[in-house]
MILUMTI-688631 format. One record per residue (C-alpha): residue number from 1; x, y negated, z; residue in three letters. Coordinates in steps of 0.05 Angstrom, whole numbers, plus 5000, padded with zeros to 4 digits. Layout:
REC  NUM  X  Y  Z  ALA
...
This chain:
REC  1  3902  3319  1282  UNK
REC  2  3943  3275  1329  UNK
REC  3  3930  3253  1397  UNK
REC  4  3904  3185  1402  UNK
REC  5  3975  3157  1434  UNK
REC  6  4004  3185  1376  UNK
REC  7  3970  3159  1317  UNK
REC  8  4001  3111  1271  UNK
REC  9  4002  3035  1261  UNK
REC  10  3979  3028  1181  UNK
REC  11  4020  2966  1156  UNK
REC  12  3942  2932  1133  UNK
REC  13  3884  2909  1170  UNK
REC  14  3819  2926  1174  UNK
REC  15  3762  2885  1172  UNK
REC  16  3763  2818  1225  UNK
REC  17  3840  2836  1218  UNK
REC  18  3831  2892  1265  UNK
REC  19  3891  2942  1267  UNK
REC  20  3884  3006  1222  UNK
REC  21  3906  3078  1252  UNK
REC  22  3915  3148  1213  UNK
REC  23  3917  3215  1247  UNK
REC  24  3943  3267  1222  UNK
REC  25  3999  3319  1227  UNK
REC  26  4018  3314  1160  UNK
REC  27  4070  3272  1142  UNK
REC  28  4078  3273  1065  UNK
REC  29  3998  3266  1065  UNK
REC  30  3970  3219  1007  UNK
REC  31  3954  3159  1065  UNK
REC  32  4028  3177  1098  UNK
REC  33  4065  3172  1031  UNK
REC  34  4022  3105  1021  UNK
REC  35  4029  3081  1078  UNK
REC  36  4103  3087  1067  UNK
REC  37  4105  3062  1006  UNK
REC  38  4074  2989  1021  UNK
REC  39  4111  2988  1078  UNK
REC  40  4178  2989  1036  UNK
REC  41  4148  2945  0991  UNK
REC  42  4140  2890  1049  UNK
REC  43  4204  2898  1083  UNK
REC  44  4229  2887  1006  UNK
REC  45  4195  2821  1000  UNK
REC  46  4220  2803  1072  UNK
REC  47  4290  2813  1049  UNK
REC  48  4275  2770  0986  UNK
REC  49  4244  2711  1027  UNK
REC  50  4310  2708  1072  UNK
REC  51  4353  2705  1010  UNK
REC  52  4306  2649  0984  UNK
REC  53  4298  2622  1057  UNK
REC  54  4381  2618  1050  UNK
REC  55  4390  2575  0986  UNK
REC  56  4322  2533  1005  UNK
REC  57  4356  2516  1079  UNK
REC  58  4425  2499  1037  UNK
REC  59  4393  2451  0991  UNK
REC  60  4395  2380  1007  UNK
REC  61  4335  2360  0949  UNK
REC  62  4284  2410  0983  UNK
REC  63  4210  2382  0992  UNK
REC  64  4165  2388  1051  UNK
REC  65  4124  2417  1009  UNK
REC  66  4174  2470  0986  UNK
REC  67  4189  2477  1059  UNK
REC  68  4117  2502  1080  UNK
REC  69  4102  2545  1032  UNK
REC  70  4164  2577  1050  UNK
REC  71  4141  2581  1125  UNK
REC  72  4085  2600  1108  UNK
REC  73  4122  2661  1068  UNK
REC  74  4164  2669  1123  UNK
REC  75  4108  2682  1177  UNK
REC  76  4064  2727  1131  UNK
REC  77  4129  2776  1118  UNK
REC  78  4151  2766  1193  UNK
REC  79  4078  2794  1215  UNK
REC  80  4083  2851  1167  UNK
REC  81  4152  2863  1197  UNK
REC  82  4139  2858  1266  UNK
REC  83  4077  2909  1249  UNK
REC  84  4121  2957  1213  UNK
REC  85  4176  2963  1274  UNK
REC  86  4117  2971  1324  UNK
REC  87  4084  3025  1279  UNK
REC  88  4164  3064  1273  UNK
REC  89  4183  3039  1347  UNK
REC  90  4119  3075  1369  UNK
REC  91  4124  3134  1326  UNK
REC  92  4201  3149  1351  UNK
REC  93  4175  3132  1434  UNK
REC  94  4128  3185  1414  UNK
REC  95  4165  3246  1372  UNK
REC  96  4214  3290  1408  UNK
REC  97  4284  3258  1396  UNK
REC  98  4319  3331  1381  UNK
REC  99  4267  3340  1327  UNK
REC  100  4300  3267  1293  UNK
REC  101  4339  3272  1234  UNK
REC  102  4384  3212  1244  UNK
């Protein structure tokens, strides 16, 4: 297992939205691989909400209510953001940078 400065940020909460953490020192792991997986799935929908965010912010005949519900959009794929770059930003601060592949 990991230390506990080294474990990883899960992109969901737990219960009272409390952060989630896996140890372990295996990276292609079922909960790794998941973990991965949603986490490419909501950077995806972020990149979809800024294209939509794009045309919305162009268009002269859009509502206030077509506005909010894309804030509100906007701020649930900026938080799963935000948590995804603090989960990688931590794991890179942690891992030896000659052991990187990029």
């Amino acid at each position: 297992m990991t230390a506990q400065d080294e474990m990883r940020l899960l992109p969901w909460s737990g219960p009272e939205n409390k952060p989630c953490y896996l140890s372990t020192d295996d990276p292609d792991g079922y909960m790794s691989r998941l973990a991965d997986s949603i986490e490419a799935i909501q950077l995806g929908t972020a990149g979809a909400l800024l294209e939509e965010a794009t045309e919305v912010l162009d268009s002269r005949d859009t509502t206030l209510d077509e506005m909010r519900c894309l804030a509100k959009g906007l701020t649930g794929a900026l938080r799963d953001v935000y948590r995804v770059a603090t989960s990688r930003g931590h794991l890179r601060a942690t891992s030896d940078p000659r052991e990187s592949a990029y």
